[in-house]
C-alpha positions as CSV (number, residue, x, y, z in Angstrom):
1,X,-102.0,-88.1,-58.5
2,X,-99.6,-85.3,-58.7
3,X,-97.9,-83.4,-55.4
4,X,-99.9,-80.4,-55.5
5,X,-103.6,-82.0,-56.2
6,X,-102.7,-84.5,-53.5
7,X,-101.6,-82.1,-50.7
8,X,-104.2,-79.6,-51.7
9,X,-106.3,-82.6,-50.5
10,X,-104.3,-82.3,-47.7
11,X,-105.5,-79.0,-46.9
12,X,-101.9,-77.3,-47.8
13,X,-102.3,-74.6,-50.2
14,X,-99.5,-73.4,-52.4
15,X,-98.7,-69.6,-52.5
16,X,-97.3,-68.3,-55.6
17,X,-94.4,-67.4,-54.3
18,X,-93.9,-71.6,-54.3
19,X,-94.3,-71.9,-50.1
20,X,-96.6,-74.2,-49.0
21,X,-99.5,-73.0,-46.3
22,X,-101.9,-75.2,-43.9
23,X,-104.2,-73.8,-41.7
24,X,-103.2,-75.2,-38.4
25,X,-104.5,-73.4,-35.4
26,X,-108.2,-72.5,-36.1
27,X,-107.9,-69.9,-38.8
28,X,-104.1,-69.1,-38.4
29,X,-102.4,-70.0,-41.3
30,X,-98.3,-71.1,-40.6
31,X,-95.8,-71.9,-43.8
32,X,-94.5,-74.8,-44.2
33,X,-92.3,-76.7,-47.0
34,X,-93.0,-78.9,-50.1
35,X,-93.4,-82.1,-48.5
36,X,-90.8,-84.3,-49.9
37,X,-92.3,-88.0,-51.7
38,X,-90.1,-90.3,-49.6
39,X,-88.4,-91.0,-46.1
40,X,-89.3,-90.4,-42.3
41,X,-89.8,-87.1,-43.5
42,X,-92.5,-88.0,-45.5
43,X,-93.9,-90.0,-43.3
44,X,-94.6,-87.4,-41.3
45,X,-96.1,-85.3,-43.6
46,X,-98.5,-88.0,-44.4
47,X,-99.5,-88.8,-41.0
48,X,-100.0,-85.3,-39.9
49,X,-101.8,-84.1,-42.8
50,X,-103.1,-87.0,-44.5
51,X,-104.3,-89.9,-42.5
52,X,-106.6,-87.6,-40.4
53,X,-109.0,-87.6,-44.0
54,X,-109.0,-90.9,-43.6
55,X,-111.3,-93.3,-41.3
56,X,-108.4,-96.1,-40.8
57,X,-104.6,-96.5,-41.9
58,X,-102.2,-99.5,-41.3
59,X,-98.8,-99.1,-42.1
60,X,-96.9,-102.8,-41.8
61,X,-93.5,-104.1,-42.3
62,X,-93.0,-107.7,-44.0
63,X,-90.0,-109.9,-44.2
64,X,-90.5,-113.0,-46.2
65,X,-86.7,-113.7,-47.0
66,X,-87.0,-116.5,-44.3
67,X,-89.2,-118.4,-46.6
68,X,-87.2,-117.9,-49.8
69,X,-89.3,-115.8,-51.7
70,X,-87.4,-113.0,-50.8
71,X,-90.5,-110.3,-50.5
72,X,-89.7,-107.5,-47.9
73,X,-91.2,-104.2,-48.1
74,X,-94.1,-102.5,-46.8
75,X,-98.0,-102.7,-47.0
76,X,-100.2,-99.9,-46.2
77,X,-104.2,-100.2,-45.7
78,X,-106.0,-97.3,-46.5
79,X,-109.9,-96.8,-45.9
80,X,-112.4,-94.2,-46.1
81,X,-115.0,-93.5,-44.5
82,X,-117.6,-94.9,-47.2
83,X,-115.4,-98.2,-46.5
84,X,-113.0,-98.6,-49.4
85,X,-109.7,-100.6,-48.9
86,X,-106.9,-100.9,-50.4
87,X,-103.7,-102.7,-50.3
88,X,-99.7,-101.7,-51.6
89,X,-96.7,-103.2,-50.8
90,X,-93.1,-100.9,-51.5
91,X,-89.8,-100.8,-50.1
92,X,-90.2,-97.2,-49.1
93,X,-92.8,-96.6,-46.5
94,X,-94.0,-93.0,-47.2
95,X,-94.6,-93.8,-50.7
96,X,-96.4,-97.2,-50.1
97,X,-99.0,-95.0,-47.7
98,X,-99.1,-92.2,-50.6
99,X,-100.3,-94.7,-53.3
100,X,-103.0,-96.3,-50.6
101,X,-103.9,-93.0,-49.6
102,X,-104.2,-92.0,-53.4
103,X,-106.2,-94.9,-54.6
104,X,-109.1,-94.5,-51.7
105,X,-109.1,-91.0,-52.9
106,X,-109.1,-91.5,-56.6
């Protein structure tokens, strides 16, 4: 899914001058800018905007280098609320809950 259909889902709506608007007090809408697609930034994007659509999120960090495999990264649970699931493991934790996120929507 591309940045602007996704954070349209969001409820942010892009201007033509390129800013980025949500409506975020009843009605009043405040600017605010492109998201970016990874870091604690992003992660905040996502939660504020993004897991509210949503009926559950779990965002989880695993470390399997103890076991020699050597697996660390992050898994994200997305569901909605007609009860999909589904499971993504990423080093980067904003874009692991992005591509849950994206594959409950569709």
């Amino acid at each position: 899914m591309r940045d602007k259909e996704f954070w349209e889902k969001c409820g942010l709506v892009e201007q033509r001058t390129g800013s980025w608007y949500v409506d975020e007090v009843g009605g009043e809408f405040v600017c605010v800018e492109m998201p970016p697609s990874t870091g604690i930034k992003a992660l905040g994007f996502l939660f504020k905007y993004a897991v509210p659509k949503l009926g559950f999120v779990s965002l989880n960090y695993f470390n399997h280098s103890d076991d020699n495999s050597g697996m660390t990264g992050y898994r994200a649970t997305a569901r909605a609320l007609i009860g999909n699931q589904h499971y993504n493991g990423g080093k980067d934790p904003a874009q692991t809950l992005r591509k849950a996120i994206e594959e409950v929507w569709g």
